[in-house]
N, C-alpha and C positions, 0 to 999 in steps of 0.2 A: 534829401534822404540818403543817408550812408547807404550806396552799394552793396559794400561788403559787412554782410551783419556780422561775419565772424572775427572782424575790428575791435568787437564789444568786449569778445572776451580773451583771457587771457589763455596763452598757452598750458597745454597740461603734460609734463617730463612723464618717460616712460617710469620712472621712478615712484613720482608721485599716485602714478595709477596703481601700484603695485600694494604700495604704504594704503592707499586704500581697501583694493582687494583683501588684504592681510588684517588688516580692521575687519571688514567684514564677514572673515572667516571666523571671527571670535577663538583662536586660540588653535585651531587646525593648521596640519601643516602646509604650505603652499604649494609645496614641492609634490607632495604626496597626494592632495587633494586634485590637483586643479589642470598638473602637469603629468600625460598621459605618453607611452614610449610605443613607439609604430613594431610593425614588424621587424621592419629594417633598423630598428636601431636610432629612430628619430625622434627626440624628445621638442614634442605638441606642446605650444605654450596658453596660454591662456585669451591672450592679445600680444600682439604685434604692433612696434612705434616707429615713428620716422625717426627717431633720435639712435633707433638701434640699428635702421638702415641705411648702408652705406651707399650700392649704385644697383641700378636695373639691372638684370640679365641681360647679357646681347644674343638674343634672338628672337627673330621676327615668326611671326604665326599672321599665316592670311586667310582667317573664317569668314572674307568673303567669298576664295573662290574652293571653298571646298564643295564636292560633287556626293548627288544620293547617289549611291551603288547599288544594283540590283545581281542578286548571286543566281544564277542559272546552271543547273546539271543537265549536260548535251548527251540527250540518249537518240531522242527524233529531231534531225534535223528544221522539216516544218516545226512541230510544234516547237521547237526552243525558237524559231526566228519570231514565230507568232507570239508566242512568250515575252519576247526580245521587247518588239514592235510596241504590244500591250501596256507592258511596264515604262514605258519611254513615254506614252501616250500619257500617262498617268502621274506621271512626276518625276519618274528615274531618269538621272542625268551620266549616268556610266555603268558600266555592266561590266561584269565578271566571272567568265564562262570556263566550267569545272569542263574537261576533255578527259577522259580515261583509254578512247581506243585511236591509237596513232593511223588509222585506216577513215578517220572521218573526214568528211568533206567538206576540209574547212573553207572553200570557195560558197559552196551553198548557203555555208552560213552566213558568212558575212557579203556575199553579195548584192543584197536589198538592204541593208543595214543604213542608219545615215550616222557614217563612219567619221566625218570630214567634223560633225560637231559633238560627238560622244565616243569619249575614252573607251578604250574594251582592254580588260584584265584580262589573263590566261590563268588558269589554276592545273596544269599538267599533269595527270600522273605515269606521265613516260617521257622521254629525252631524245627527242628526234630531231637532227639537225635540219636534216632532208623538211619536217613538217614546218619549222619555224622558217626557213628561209623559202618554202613557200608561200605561208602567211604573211609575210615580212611585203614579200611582192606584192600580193594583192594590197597592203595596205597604203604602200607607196602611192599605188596606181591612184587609190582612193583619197590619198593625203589625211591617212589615220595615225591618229596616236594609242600605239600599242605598247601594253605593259606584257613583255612573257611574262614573270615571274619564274623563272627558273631559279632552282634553289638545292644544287646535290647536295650541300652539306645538310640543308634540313631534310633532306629525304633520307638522309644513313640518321639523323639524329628520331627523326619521327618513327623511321621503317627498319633501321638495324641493318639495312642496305645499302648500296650507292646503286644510281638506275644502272639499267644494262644499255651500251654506247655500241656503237661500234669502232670506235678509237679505243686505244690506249686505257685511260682515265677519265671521270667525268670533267675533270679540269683541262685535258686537252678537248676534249667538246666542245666544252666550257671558249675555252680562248680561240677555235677556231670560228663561232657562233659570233663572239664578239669583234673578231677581225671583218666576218663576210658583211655584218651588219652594222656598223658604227655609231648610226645615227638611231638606233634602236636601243628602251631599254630591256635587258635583256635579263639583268643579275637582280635576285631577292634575298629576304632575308626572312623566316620565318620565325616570328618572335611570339606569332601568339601560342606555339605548339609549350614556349617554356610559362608560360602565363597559367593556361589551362592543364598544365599539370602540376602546378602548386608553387612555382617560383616565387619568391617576393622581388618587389620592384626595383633593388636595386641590381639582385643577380637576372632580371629580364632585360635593363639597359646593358650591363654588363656583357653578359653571354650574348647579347645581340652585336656590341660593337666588337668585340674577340670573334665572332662568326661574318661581319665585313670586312673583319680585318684579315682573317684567311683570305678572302677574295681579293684584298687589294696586292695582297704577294705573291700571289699566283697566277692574276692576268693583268698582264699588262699594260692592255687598251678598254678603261672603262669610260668612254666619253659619255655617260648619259647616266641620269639618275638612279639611283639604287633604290626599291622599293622597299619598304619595311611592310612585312604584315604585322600587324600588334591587334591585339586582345587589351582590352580596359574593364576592370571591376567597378565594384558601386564603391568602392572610396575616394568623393568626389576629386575633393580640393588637389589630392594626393595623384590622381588619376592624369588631371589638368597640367601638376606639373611634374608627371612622367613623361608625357609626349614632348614638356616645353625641354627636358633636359636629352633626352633623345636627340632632337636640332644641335642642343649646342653640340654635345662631347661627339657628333659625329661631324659638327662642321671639324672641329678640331681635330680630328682626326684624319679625315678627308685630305684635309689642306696640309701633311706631311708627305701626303704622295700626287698633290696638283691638281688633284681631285677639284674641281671646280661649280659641282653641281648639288645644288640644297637633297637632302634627302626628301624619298616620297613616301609618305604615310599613309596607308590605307588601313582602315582603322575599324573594329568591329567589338560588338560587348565581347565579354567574355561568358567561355559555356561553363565555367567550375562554378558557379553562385546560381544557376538556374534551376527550376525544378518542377517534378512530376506532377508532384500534389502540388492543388492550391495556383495553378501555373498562370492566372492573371496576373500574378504580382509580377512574373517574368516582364510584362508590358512596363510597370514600374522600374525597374531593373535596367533596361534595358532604355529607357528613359532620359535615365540620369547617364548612365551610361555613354549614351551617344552625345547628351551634351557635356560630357567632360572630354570627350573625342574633338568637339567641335572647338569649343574654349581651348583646348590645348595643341589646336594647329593642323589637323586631322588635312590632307587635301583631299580624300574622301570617305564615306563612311557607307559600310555595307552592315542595316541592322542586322539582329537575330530575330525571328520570328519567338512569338511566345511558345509556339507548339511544335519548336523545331526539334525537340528531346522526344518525341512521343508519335511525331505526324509524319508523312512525306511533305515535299514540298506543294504548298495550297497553294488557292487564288484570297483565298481569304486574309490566311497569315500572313503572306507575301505584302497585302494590302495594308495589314495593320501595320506590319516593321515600315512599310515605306512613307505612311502617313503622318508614324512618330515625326519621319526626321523630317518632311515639309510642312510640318505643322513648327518644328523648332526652328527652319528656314523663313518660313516664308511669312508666319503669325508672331514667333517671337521672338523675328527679327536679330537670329544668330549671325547672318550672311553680311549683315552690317557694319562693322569694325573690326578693322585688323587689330592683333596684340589686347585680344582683351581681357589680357591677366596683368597687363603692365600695371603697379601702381599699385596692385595687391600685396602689402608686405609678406603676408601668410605664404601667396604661393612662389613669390620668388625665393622666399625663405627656402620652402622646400624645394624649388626645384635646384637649387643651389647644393642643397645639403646630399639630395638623389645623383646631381650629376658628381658630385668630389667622392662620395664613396660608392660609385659606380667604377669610375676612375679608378679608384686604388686598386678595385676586383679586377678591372681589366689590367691595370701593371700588372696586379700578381700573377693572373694567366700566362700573360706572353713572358715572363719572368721564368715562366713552369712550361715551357715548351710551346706554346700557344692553344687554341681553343681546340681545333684538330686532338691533339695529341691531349687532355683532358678526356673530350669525350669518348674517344678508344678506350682509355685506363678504365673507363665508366665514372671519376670524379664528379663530371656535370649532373650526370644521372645519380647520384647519391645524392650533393649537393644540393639539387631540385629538391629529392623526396624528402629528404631532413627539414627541408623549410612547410611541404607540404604536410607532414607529419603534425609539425607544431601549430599548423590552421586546423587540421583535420581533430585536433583534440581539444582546442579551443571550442570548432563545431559542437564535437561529441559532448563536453561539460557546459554547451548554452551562453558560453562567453563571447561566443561569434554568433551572430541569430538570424537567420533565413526566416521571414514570415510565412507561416502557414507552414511550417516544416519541423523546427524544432521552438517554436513561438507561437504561440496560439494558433494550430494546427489545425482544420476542420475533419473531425473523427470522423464524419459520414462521407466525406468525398474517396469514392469510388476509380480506382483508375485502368484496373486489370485486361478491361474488355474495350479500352479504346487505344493502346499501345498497338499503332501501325509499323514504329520502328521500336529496334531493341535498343531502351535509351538506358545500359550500363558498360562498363568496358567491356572490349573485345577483347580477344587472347584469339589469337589467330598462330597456330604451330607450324613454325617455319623456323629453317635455320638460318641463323643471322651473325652479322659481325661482330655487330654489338649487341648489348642490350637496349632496346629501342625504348625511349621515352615516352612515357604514357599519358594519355593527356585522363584526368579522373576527376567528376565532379562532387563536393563536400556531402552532399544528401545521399549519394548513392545506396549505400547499406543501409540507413535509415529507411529507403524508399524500399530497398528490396523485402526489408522486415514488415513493412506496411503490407506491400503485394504478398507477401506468403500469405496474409491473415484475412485475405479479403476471400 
């Protein structure tokens, strides 16, 4: 018996598929019918052939050892360890702890922690040399692997300020942090702040390697990974090979200045596509979501709860995000091969066509004084909302379609009187340096117009 039964038949040229297709459209145009153009500018073919692919992408993705993330907001010392402890128990394999008051006792926290086999993030919102390199000790002591995430550029681009230091600049903080602690990573880059406020994916890879690229000429000594946060929408394929072209155009980059260390992806849905009404589908969302995070190299993934727009942080919602992703772990068997996009002509297609005209957005930047010197003018922030504008009118005329929102919406679902958090923008009045980038979800005003009428 012939082994190989596809001996039998004959090859089929991407050509001959096409002369097919074009038959079977009876007289329609191919172009216009069948071939559909992204946001970015990427013209969607119908099928993809070996005959039109020339070599693989060179970059590696290992979804086997990416980590569930559990997000934690440290108010009580006990309860966030107990918290800690609980969600470890349960399936979380790294944790990611939001800090706000530079007076907390980061010893108590991590203390009882088992440090030695689980990752711990930092999400900061202050710049304390003094707290980090006390952290830094305890961790040593412990033989932990700590991500600060420190990130002043996303903090003036999110907050229209830079933190307040006691040095100079936050870039000399910045390089004295990375001098005291070497073997720590120390430097982030927050990419999902441009995601969730309306960027399309080729200005989120862009603006993200223009915002590491500041980093790499301002300090020095970066011996240790660079963490990316990213945000991932429900556009699968697309989703998969944004993270895969993230890898490349930052190995490439990287390795201009010796840079020797893969970048680190921590990877989360995005909050611009989630919503009030109708909020199961969030679980859907959020789904697909995580496994385009996973498929595309993610080294860990911290879901969103479905009822993180509307709730405090639960034991419930906590439970469902974390189950999505061991249930895609550990049932269907995502943790099992590395690279598992290679061989897909569709997604290397695109992550090809994301990384070369991300590239050219990044020339053009540092061509324009670099990414710094954009988002002072306000450029980036224009830039962003021009693109957010063009999704947000899509939304509005039902070309873009949120279920349960502006697609067969449930007229009787009620929401007014279970909003424990205020889930629309803030406008917080302060003076700033810049204009701070806003991060704003598509349903919002839809949602608000629903709540007035209930």
């Amino acid at each position: 018996m012939n082994s190989n039964l596809f001996e039998d038949f004959d090859p089929v040229s991407s050509k001959q598929w096409k002369q097919k297709i074009q038959f079977e459209l009876k007289g329609a145009d191919y172009n216009e019918t069948l071939i559909w153009n992204s946001p970015e500018d990427i013209k969607v073919k119908p099928f993809y052939h070996k005959d039109e692919f020339t070599k693989s992408i060179p970059v590696t993705t290992k979804a086997t050892d990416f980590k569930i993330c559990q997000n934690i907001f440290v108010f009580d010392i006990d309860k966030s360890v107990e918290r800690a402890f609980d969600t470890l128990n349960r399936g979380a394999e790294s944790l990611r702890f939001t800090i706000e008051d530079e007076n907390t006792d980061i010893g108590a926290l991590l203390e009882k922690l088992p440090l030695k086999t689980v990752p711990v993030y930092f999400n900061f919102n202050f710049f304390s040399i003094d707290f980090v390199q006390k952290t830094d000790r305890i961790a040593r002591q412990k033989e932990a692997k700590i991500f600060y995430n420190i990130d002043p550029i996303g903090q003036l681009a999110r907050e229209g300020n830079w933190f307040v230091t006691s040095e100079k600049n936050n870039f000399d903080s910045l390089n004295t942090l990375c001098t005291a602690i070497p073997n720590s990573s120390v430097i982030s880059v927050d990419s999902s702040l441009y995601q969730n406020a309306g960027a399309n994916m080729v200005q989120q890879i862009a603006y993200s390697m223009a915002h590491a690229n500041e980093y790499f000429n301002r300090i020095p000594i970066i011996n240790q990974p660079i963490v990316f946060e990213i945000a991932v929408g429900t556009n699968y394929f697309f989703e998969i090979a944004k993270l895969r072209a993230f890898r490349l155009l930052f190995n490439a980059i990287a390795k201009e200045y010796n840079h020797n260390h893969d970048c680190h992806l921590l990877v989360s849905p995005s909050k611009r596509n989630k919503t009030l009404y109708d909020y199961n589908v969030n679980m859907l969302r959020t789904t697909t979501e995580s496994m385009s995070a996973i498929l595309g190299g993610a080294d860990a993934v911290a879901n969103l709860p479905y009822d993180s727009l509307y709730h405090k942080d639960n034991e419930f919602g906590d439970r469902i995000a974390r189950n999505q992703l061991l249930i895609l772990k550990n049932e269907s068997y995502f943790d099992k091969v590395n690279n598992p996009a290679d061989g897909s002509y569709y997604i290397e297609s695109l992550t090809k066509q994301l990384a070369e005209k991300a590239l050219a957005l990044f020339k053009d930047i540092e061509a324009s004084g670099g990414f710094l010197k954009q988002l002072n003018e306000g450029i980036i922030k224009r830039k962003i909302q021009e693109s957010a504008d063009k999704e947000q009118e899509l939304f509005d005329s039902g070309k873009e379609v949120l279920l349960g929102t502006n697609k067969y919406p449930n007229k009787d679902d009620r929401m007014k009187h279970n909003l424990k958090l205020f889930p629309f923008v803030k406008i917080k009045p302060r003076k700033t340096l810049i204009n701070p980038i806003i991060e704003k979800r598509l349903a919002e005003k839809k949602e608000q117009e629903r709540l007035d009428l209930e």
